[in-house]
C-alpha positions as CSV (number, residue, x, y, z in Angstrom):
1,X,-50.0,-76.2,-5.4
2,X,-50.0,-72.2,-5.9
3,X,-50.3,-72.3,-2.2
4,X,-47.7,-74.1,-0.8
5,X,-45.2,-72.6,-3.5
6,X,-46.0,-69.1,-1.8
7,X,-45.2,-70.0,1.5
8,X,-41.6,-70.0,0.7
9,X,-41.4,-66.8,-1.5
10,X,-39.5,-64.2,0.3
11,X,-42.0,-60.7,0.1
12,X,-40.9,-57.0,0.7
13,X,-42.4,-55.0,3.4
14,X,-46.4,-55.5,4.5
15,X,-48.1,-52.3,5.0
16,X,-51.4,-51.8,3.6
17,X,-54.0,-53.6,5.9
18,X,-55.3,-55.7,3.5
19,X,-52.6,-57.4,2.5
20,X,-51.2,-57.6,6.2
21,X,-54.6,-59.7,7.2
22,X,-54.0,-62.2,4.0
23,X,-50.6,-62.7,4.9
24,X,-51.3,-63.5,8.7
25,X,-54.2,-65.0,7.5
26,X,-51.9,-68.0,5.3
27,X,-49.6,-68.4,8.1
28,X,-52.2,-69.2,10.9
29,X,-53.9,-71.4,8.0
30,X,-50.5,-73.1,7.7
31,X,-49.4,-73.8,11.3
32,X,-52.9,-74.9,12.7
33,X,-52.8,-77.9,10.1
34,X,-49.5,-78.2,11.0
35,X,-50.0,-78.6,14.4
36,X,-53.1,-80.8,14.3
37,X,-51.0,-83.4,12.9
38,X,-47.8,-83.3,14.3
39,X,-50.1,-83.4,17.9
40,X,-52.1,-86.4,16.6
41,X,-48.6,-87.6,15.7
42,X,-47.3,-87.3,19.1
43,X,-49.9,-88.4,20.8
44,X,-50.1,-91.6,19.0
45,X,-46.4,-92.0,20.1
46,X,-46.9,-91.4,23.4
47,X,-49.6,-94.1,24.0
48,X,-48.0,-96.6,21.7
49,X,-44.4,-96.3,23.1
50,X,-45.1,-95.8,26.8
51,X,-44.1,-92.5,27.3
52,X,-45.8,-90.0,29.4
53,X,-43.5,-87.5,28.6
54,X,-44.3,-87.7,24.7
55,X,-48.2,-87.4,25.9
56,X,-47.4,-84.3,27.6
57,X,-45.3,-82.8,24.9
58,X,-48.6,-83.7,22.6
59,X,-51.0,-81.8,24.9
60,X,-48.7,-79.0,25.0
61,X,-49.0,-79.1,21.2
62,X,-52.6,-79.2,21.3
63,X,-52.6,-76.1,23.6
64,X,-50.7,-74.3,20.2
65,X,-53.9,-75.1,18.3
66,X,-55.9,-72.4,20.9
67,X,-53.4,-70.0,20.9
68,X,-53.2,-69.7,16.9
69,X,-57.1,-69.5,17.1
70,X,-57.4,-66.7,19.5
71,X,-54.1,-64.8,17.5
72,X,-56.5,-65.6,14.8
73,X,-59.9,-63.7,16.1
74,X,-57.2,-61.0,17.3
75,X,-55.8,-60.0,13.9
76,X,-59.6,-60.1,12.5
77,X,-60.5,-57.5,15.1
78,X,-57.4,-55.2,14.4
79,X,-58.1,-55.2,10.8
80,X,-61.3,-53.3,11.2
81,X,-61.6,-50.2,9.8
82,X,-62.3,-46.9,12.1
83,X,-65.5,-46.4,13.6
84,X,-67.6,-43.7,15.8
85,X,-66.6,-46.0,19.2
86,X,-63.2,-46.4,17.9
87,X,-62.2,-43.5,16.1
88,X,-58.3,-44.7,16.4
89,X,-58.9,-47.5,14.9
90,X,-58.8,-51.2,16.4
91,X,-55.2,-52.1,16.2
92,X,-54.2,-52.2,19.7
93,X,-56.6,-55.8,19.7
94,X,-53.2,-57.1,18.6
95,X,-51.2,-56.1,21.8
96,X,-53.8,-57.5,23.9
97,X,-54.3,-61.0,22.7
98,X,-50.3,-61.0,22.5
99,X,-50.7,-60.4,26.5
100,X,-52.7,-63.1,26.8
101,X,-50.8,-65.3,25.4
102,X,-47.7,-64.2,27.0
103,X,-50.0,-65.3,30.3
104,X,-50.8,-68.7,28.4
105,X,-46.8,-69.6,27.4
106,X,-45.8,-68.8,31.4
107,X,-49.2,-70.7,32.5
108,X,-47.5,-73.8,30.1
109,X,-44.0,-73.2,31.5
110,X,-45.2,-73.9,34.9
111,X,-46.8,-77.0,34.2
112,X,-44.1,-78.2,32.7
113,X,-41.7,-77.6,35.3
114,X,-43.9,-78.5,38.1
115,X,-44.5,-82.0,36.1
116,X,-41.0,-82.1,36.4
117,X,-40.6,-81.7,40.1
118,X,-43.1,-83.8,40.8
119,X,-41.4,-86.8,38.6
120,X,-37.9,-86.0,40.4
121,X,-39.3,-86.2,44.0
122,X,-41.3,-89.3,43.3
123,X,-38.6,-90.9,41.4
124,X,-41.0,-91.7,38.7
125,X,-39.5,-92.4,35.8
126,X,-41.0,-94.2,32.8
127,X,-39.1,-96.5,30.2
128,X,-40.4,-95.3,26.6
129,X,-39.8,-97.4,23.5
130,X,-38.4,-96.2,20.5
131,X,-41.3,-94.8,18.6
132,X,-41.1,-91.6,21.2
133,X,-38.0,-91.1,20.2
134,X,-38.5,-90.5,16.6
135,X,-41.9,-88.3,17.2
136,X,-39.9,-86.3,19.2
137,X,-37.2,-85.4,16.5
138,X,-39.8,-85.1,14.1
139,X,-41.2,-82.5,16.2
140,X,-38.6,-80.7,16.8
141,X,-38.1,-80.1,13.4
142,X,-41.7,-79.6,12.4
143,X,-41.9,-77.4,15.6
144,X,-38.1,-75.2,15.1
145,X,-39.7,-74.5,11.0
146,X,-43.0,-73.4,11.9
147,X,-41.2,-70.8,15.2
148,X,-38.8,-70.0,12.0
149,X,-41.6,-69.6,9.1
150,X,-44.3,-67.2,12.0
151,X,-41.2,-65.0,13.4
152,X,-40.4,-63.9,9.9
153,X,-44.1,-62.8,9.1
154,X,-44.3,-61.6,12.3
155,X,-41.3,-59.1,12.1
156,X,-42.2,-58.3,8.1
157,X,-45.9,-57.3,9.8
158,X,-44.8,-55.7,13.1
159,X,-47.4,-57.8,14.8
160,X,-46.8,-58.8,18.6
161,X,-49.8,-61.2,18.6
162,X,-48.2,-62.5,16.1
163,X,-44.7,-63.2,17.1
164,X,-46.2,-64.3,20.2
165,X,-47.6,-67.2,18.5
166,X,-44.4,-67.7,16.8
167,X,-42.7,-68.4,20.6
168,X,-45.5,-70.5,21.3
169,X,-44.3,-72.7,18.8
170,X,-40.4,-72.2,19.6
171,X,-41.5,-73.2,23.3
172,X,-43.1,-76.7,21.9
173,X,-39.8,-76.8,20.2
174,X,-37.9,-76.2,23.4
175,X,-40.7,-79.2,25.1
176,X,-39.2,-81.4,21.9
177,X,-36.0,-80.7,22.8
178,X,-36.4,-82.1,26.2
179,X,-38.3,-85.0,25.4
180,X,-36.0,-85.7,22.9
181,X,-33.2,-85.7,25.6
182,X,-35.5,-87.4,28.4
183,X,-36.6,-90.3,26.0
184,X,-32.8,-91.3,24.9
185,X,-31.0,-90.5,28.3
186,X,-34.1,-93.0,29.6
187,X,-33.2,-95.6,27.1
188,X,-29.4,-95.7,27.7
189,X,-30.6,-95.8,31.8
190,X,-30.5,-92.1,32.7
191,X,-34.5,-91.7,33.3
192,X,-33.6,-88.5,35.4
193,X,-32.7,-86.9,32.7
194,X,-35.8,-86.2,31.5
195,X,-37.6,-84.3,34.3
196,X,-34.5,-82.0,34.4
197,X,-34.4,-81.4,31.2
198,X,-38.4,-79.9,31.5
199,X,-37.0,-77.7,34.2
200,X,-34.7,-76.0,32.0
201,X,-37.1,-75.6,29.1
202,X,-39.5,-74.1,32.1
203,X,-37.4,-71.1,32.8
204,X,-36.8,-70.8,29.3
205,X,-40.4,-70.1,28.1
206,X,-40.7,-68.1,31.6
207,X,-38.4,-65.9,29.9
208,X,-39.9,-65.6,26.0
209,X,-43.2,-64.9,27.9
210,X,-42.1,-62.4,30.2
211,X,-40.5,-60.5,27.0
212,X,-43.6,-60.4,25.1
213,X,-45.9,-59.2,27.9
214,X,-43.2,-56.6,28.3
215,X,-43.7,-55.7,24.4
216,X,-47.5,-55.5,24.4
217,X,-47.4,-53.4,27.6
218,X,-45.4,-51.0,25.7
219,X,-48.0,-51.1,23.1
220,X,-50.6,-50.4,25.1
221,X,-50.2,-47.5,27.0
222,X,-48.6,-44.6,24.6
223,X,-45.1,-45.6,24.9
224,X,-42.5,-43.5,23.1
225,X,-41.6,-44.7,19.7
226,X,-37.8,-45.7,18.9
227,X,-35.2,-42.7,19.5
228,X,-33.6,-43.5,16.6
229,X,-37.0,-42.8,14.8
230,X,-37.5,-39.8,16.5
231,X,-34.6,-38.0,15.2
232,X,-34.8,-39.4,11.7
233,X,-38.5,-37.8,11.9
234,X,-37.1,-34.4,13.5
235,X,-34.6,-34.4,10.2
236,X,-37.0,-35.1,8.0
237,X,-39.4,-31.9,9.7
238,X,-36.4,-29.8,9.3
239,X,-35.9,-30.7,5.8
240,X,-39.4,-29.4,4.8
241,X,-39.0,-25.1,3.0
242,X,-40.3,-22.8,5.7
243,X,-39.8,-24.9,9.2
244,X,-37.7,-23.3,11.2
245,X,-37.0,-24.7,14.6
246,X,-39.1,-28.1,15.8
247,X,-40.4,-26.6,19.3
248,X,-41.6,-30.4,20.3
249,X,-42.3,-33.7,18.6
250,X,-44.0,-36.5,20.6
251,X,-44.4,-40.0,19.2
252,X,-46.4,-42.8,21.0
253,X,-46.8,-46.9,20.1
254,X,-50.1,-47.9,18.8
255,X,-50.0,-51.8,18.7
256,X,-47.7,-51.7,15.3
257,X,-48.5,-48.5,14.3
258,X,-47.0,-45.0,15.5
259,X,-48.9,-41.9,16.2
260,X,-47.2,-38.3,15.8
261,X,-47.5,-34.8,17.7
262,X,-44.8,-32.1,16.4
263,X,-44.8,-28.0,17.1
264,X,-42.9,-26.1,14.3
265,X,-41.8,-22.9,14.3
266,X,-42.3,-20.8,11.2
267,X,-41.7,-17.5,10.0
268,X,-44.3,-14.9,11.9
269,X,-45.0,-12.9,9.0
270,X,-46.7,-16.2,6.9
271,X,-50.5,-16.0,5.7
272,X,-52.5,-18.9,7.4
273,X,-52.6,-20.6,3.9
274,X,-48.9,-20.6,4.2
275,X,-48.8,-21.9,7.2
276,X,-51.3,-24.1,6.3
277,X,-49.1,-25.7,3.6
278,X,-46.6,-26.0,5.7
279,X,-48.1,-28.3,8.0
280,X,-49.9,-30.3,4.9
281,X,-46.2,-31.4,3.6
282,X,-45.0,-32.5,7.0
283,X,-47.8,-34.6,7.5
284,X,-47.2,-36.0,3.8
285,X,-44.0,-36.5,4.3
286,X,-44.2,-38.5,8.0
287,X,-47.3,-40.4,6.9
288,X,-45.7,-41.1,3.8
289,X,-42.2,-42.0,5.2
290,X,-41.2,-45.6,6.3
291,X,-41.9,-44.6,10.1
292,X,-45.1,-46.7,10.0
293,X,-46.8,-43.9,11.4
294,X,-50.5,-43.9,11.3
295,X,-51.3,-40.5,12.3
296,X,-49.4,-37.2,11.9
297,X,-50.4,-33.9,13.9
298,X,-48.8,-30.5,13.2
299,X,-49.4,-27.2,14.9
300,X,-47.5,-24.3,13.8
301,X,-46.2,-22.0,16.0
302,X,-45.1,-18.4,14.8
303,X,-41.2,-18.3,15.1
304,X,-39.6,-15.9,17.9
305,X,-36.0,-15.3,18.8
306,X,-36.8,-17.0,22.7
307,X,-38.0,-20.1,20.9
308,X,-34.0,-21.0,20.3
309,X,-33.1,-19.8,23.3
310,X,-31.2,-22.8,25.5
């Protein structure tokens, strides 16, 4: 009971490692039971009520169960702890199972909208019964709260691979949609309506997944962090006794994480224990901040009158 009560407890922010893999952890837990039976549901539906389109939407469904597996092994991996091969630990294992699953929603959107050109220039449509009809609402809903219940623990963890998963399930939510709207325009004699409706949905998901491959580029190769965070970490620098100037200050994405490179200018006439202090509070204070950073590097420079120079 414990459990199930947690799901729906709202959380602060997750930042230690531990508890990020236990949360991820109860939400894949939760969604991959979820989605083996709302696809055993569906498919079900599908045979009994004559609708090819409900067997499709339960396959798609099914293909949800992989993805949540493989965000699954992907989270494991970034959990590890540094190592001699991986010095910089093993986060960025999240960005690249977030790409492939980008790959795998435009791979689905492309079947579904080549199904439905296929069904338009054959003329092919079916005539489902009822029971369709109410496996795709339940669907729907099922499918719009599990998109609802992953996005939120996906944002709260910063996690791409994540979030991914969480469109995976939005986009079975979008192929509910248009079943929904196929199976009743069918059964009111608009059977067309259903192969257009998978065309929309198609260039919808084409969308989602070209926005998340765009994501876990940026996560992969040392994109800058936010500018907004860049200046509040520049402030910050300034803020510590003895800086003087910030000569340079470089940030780069690490999966969720942000890695730090700053140049400060101090006073010339400093012992190198001062300086040494120096540098040990801005690293507190940026590691220690709510930048997410996982790595701060100072160098101190010995202050000139050129340095401010325009």
């Amino acid at each position: 009971m414990r459990f199930f009560l947690d799901i729906f407890v709202e959380g602060g922010d997750i930042v230690d490692a531990r508890e990020r893999g236990a949360a991820a952890c109860k939400i894949l837990k939760v969604t991959i039971v979820c989605n083996l039976l709302l696809s055993a549901i569906k498919l079900f539906a599908g045979i009994a009520g004559r609708s090819s389109a409900m067997v499709a939407d339960a396959v798609h469904s099914f293909s949800d169960l992989f993805s949540t597996f493989v965000v699954t092994i992907g989270l494991h991996m970034a959990q590890k702890p540094d190592d001699e091969d991986h010095p910089y630990g093993h986060e960025k294992f999240e960005p690249v199972i977030a790409k492939i699953l980008a790959v795998a929603l435009f791979l689905t959107a492309l079947a579904i909208g080549y199904s439905g050109i296929c069904k338009i220039r054959a003329g092919d449509y079916e005539g489902p019964g009822l029971i369709p009809l109410y496996a795709a609402v339940l669907s729907l809903v099922v499918k719009e709260w599990m998109y609802r219940y992953t996005v939120k623990g996906a944002k709260k963890m910063e996690s791409a691979a994540l979030l991914a998963d969480a469109w995976h399930h939005r986009s079975d939510a979008f192929s509910s949609f248009g079943t929904l709207f196929g199976i009743a325009g069918a059964r009111i004699g608009y059977r067309i309506l259903d192969p257009l409706a998978s065309l929309i949905i198609c260039l919808l998901i084409i969308k989602v997944s070209a926005d998340i491959y765009m994501q876990s580029v940026k996560q992969l190769v040392d994109h800058a962090g936010d500018k907004e965070i860049i200046e509040r970490i520049r402030f910050d620098i300034m803020k510590v006794e003895g800086v003087i100037h910030v000569n340079r200050l470089k940030t780069r994405v690490h999966a969720n994480k942000l890695f730090v490179d700053v140049d400060v200018a101090v006073s010339a006439t400093l012992t190198v224990t001062e300086g040494h202090d120096i540098a040990e509070k801005i690293h507190d204070r940026i590691e220690r901040g709510d930048y997410n950073v996982k790595h701060c590097m100072v160098h101190i420079d010995p202050h000139c009158e050129k340095q401010l120079s325009p």
